[in-house]
N, C-alpha and C positions, 0 to 999 in steps of 0.2 A: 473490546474493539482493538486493544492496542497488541493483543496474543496474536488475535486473527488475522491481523496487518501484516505485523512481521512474522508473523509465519507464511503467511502468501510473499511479502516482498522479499524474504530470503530465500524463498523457492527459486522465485521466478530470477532473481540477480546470481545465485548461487549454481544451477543446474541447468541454465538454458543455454548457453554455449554446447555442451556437451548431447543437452537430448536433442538439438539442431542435426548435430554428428549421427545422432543415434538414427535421426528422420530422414538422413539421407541426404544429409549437405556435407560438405569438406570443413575439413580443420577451420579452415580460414575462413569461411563459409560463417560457419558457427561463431568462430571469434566475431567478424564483424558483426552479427546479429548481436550479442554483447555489450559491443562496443557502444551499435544502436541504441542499446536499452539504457545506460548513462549518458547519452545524449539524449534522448527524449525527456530524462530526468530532468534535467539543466530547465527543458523549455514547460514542463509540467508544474515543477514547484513555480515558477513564477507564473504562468497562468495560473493556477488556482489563487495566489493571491491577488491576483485580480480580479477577478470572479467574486474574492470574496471582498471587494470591496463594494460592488453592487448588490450583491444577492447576499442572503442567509449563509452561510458558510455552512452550515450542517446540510445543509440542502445542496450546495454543490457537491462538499463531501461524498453524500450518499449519493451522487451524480457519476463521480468517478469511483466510486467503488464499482457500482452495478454497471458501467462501462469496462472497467479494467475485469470483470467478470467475465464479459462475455466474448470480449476479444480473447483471454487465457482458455477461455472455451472454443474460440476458431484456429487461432492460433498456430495450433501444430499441423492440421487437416491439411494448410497451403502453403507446404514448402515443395511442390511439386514447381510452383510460379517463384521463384526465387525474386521478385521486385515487389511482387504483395506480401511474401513471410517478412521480407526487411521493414517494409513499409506498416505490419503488424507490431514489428520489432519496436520500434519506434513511435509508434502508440501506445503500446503496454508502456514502455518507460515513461512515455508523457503519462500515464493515468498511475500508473504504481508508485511510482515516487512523492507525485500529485496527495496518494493517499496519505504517503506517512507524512508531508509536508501540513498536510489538511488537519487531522489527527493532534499533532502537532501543536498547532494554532488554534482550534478548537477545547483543546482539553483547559486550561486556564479560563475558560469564560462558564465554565461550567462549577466552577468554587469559586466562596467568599477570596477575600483579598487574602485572608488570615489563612486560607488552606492550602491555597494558590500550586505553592512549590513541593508541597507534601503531595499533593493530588496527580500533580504532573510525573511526580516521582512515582510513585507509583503505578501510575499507568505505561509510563517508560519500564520499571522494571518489570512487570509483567508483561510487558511486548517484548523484554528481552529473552525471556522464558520460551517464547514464539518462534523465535531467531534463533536458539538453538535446537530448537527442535526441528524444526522445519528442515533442513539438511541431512539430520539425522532417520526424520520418514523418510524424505524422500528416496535417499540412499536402499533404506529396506525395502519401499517397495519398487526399485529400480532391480534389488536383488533377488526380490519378487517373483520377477518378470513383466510388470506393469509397462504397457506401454506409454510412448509419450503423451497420447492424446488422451490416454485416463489421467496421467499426472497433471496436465492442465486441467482437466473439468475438476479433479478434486479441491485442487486450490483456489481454481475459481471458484468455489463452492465458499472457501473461507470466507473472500473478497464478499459476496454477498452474504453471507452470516455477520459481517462487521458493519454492512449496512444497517442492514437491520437492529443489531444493537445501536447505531448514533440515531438510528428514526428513534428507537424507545427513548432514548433520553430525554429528560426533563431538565430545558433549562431552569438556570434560577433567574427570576425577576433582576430588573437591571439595576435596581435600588440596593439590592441583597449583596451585590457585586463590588462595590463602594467600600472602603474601608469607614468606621463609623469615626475610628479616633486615632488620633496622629500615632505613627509608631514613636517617634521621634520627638522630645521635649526641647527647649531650649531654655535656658537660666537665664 
């Protein structure tokens, strides 16, 4: 989940100013849509942690995954209306950000107390594995000749593959989660 994340959120933060340009908006055009997409960040990590204070948190997760899906799937189609691609703009960041913030917060409830930082670590480093690559496709199949609108369905294709793997997850019982014995002695 965490490959598939940042390789979709390094897509979409890293090359959408530019395929904006390529779709047929201006420099500035482009940049603001950008711009958009760190701002919807801001208001996405904090909605999901609100969300996940009432609901399942793996359950919103998979909520803005397969939303930030299907928007990176409409996405490129309406920059023809330039106030709905910004307004797109602006959702994908509320939901793409949403997911690494989700991801995030979730990976720790999923190991013991004792595995906690190792577990997170690793799933970090292997989303960083994602993030560099992600830039790197993209780029080739830019040189490809892919258009914009296949580059969004592929990536949204990620976003949904990493749903799917947090539905597979199995959490661990909430007992399991409890450290059993102090780390910590006192004399």
């Amino acid at each position: 989940a965490f490959f598939l994340v940042m390789f979709g959120f390094y897509f979409v933060m890293s090359w959408t100013p530019r395929l904006l340009v390529t779709a047929g908006l201006s420099n500035q055009q482009g940049i603001t849509g950008g711009v958009l997409l760190n701002v919807g960040g801001i208001v996405g990590t904090a909605v999901i942690g609100l969300l996940a204070a009432r609901y399942k948190l793996s359950r919103v997760l998979i909520g803005y995954l397969v939303l930030n899906s299907l928007l990176l799937a409409m996405f490129v189609q309406f920059t023809s209306n330039l106030t709905l691609a910004f307004g797109l703009a602006l959702a994908i960041g509320v939901f793409v950000n949403g997911c690494v913030a989700g991801l995030y917060a979730l990976t720790p409830t999923l190991y013991s107390a004792s595995q906690r930082v190792t577990g997170l670590g690793w799933g970090i480093g292997i989303g960083r594995s994602g993030a560099i690559l992600s830039p790197l496709v993209a780029g080739q199949l830019i040189d490809a000749q892919w258009a914009p609108t296949q580059l969004y369905v592929l990536f949204a294709g990620a976003f949904l593959l990493a749903a799917l793997a947090i539905w597979g997850l199995k959490p661990r019982p909430a007992s399991e989660l409890q450290p059993t014995t102090s780390v910590l002695t006192t004399k």
